[in-house]
Steps between C-alpha positions, in 0.01 A plus 500: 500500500627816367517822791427849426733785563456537845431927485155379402423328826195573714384389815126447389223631626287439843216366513215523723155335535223644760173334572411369173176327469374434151191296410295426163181565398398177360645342806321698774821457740817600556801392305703663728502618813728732717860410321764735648856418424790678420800454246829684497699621208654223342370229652296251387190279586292270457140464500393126520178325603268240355273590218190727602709693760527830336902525415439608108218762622759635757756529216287657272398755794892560514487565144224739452327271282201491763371751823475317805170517690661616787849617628808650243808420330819692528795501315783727649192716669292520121168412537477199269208544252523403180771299301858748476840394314651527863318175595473216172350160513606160340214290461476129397511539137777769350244651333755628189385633173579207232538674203810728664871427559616431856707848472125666418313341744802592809491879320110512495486669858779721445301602128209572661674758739591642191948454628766607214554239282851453597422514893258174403773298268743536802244419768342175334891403418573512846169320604561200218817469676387488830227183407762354288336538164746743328533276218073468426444831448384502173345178510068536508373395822281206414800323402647484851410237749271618808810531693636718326203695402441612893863602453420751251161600774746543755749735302188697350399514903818655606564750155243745704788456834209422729535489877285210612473169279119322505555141391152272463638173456694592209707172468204226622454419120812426440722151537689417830843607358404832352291611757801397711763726335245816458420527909887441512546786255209739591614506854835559442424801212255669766838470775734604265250866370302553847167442424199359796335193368186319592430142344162361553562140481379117669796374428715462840834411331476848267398683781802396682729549213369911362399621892637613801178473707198285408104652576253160560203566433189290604177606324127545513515816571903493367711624823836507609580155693845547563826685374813259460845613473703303228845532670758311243793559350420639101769250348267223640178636341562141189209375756777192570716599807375430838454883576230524245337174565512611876284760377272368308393252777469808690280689254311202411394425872362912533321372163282186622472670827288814347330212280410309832357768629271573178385176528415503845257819407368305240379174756354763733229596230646711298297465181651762236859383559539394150291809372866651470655206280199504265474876486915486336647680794845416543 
């Protein structure tokens, strides 16, 4: 993995979440309710939780993408509103535009902000460097493999220089080995320019290898079940040594124990506790 001149370094953005309750219409309850957390510049974390428990809903409040119910988002004291270049999202699917070359589609952002031509060569140089596709950058899109297509997302995510990175699963579509190498590589990119990531995943082992803390949720309504520090030394983060495996056994208990106590709630007579599931919440 390629670095970046070091000058262009930043320590990310805070983030902080305050009472946020959000529900749905078609529903009738709450999605969410009362999620207050805090992340600090540069780090990152993970959301995680069973299906139904609100994590993509959360995300998408971090984004500006929806308006909680209740309660605000903050990103270094800005009210969080609507979507902004300072805060980008990854989603499952890269989302490119197939008829462009991987240098259009990484420049598209900077385009749109209407940069000097030459300021957006140099920029989506760097950037092709940085996710190790210097030598595709003519090459159109759909002829890349889904690997290296949310390669090209990520570099067109970080040609804007955003201060928090949104990720929604980005890599769960993608084989063991690739997915492998991109947490290994996204992490390590958002280390080496500064930038705060959140990953909403249910999968303990990429929690453990992109965060420093993990937030468990449990759902119906999605809450905050426990924080988990993931304490391990980054050259271990291959999800082989026994640091990491320590901690997945650690984040993987906090999991089944805020699923335990969903389905105790559920044998007391709680009849809507799949209304979540079926309703697509996340």
């Amino acid at each position: 993995m390629h670095g970046m001149n070091s000058a262009r370094r930043r320590p990310g953005a805070h983030i902080s979440v305050s009472g946020v309750s959000h529900g749905y219409r078609r529903a009738g309850d709450l999605a969410l309710k009362d999620i207050s957390f805090e992340v600090q510049p540069g780090e990152a974390v993970a959301l995680v939780g069973r299906s139904g428990c609100g994590k993509s809903t959360m995300l998408h409040i971090l984004s500006g993408l929806m308006t909680p119910s209740a309660g605000e988002v903050r990103i270094d004291d800005a009210l969080v509103w609507a979507p902004s270049p300072r805060w980008i999202v990854m989603f499952q699917q890269p989302h490119l535009y197939p008829w462009m070359t991987v240098r259009q589609n990484v420049g598209l952002g900077l385009k749109f902000a209407r940069r000097p031509r030459r300021e957006i060569e140099s920029r989506v140089d760097q950037l092709l460097q940085l996710v190790e596709l210097e030598g595709y950058a003519a090459r159109n899109v759909q002829d890349l493999s889904g690997g290296q297509q949310q390669r090209v997302a990520l570099a067109r995510s970080l040609a804007v220089r955003p201060d928090v990175l949104l990720l929604d699963e980005p890599f769960s579509a993608l084989d063991n080995v690739t997915r492998r190498a991109l947490q290994r590589d996204v992490r390590q990119i958002a280390i080496e320019i500064g930038i705060t990531v959140v990953i909403v995943t249910h999968d303990i082992a990429e929690a453990v290898a992109m965060a420093d803390r993990a937030i468990v949720m449990r759902s119906n309504p999605g809450a905050i079940a426990e924080i988990v520090p993931i304490k391990i030394d980054r050259h271990d983060r291959d999800h082989r040594g026994a640091g990491a495996q320590a901690a997945q056994s650690t984040l993987q208990t906090a999991f089944e124990r805020a699923s335990v106590r969903v389905i105790e709630s559920q044998r007391h007579g709680d009849q809507d506790a799949l209304r979540f599931v079926a309703t697509g919440y996340r």
